[in-house]
C-alpha positions as CSV (number, residue, x, y, z in Angstrom):
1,X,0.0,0.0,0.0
2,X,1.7,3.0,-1.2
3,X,1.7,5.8,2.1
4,X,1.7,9.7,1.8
5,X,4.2,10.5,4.7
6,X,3.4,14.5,5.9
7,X,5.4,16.2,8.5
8,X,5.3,19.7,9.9
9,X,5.5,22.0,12.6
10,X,2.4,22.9,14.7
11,X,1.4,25.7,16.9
12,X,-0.9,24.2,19.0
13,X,-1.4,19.4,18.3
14,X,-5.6,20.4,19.9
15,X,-6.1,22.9,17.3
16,X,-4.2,21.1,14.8
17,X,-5.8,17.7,15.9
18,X,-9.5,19.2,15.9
19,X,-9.1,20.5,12.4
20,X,-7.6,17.1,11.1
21,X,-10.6,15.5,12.6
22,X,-12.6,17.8,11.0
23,X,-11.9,16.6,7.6
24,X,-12.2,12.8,8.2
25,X,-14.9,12.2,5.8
26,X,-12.7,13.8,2.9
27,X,-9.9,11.9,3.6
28,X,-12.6,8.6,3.5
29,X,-13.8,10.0,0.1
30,X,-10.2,11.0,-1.3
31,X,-9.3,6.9,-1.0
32,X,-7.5,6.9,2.7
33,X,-7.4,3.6,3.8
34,X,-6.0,4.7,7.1
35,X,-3.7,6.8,9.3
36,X,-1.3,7.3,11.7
37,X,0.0,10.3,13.5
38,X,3.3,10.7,15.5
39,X,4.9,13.1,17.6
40,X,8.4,13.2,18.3
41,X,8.8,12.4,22.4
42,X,11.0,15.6,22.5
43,X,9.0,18.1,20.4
44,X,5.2,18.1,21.2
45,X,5.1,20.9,18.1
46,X,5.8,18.9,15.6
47,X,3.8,15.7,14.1
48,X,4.3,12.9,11.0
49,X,1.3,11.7,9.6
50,X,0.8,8.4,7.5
51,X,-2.0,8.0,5.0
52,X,-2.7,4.5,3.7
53,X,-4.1,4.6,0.2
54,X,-5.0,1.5,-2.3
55,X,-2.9,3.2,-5.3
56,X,-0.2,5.8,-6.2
57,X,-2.5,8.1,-8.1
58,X,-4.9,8.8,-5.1
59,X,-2.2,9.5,-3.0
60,X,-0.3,11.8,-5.6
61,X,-4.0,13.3,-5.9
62,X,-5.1,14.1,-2.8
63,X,-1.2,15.0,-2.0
64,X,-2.2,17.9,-4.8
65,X,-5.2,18.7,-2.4
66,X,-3.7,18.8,0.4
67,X,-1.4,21.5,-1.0
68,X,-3.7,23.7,-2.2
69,X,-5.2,23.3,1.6
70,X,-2.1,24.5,3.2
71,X,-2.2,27.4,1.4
72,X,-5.6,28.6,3.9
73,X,-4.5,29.7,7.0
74,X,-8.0,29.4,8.4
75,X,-8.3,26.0,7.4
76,X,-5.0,25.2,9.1
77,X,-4.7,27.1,11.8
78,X,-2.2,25.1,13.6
79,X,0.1,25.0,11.0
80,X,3.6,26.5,11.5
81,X,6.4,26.5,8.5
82,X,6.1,24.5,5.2
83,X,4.9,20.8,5.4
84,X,7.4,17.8,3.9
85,X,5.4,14.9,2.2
86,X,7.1,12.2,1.2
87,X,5.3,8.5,-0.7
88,X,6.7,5.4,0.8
89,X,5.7,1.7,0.6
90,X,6.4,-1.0,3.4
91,X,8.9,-3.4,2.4
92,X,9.1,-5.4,5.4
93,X,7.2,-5.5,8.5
94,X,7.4,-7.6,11.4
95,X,5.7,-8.1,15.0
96,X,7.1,-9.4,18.2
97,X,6.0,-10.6,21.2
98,X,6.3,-8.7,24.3
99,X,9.5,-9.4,26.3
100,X,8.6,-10.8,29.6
């Protein structure tokens, strides 16, 4: 599954969270599969966020949505400093058990 990696500064992760929660259902109707976001342990104003999509060319197009997006302030008002997005694919993954 090819991933849409984003990563930027934020002012402020409730108003940045509430306003990516906002837009759930146009994520679901832009093809994303699912997501994760991460914050760096040391830097609570930053985050990376991983979108799952079935195929390249939805993430390349909603990618292209999301930067005209970023161009709002008042639809990202949390936003500090250009967001990075990156596509990457898993090429390996493994579990492990807990350590007891």
């Amino acid at each position: 599954m090819p991933v849409l990696q984003l990563e930027h500064a934020i002012t402020d992760f409730d108003v940045w969270k509430q306003a990516f929660d906002s837009r759930q259902g146009w994520r679901e109707a832009s093809g994303v599969r699912r997501h994760r976001i991460f914050r760096p342990v040391d830097d609570p104003r930053y985050i990376v966020v991983d979108l799952e999509f079935d195929t390249t060319t939805e993430a390349e197009s909603f990618e292209a949505a999301l930067q005209e997006l970023w161009r709002s302030r008042q639809a990202t008002p949390a936003l500090s400093g250009a967001p990075r997005t990156r596509f990457v694919e898993a090429v390996a993954s493994v579990e492990y058990a807990a350590a007891r």
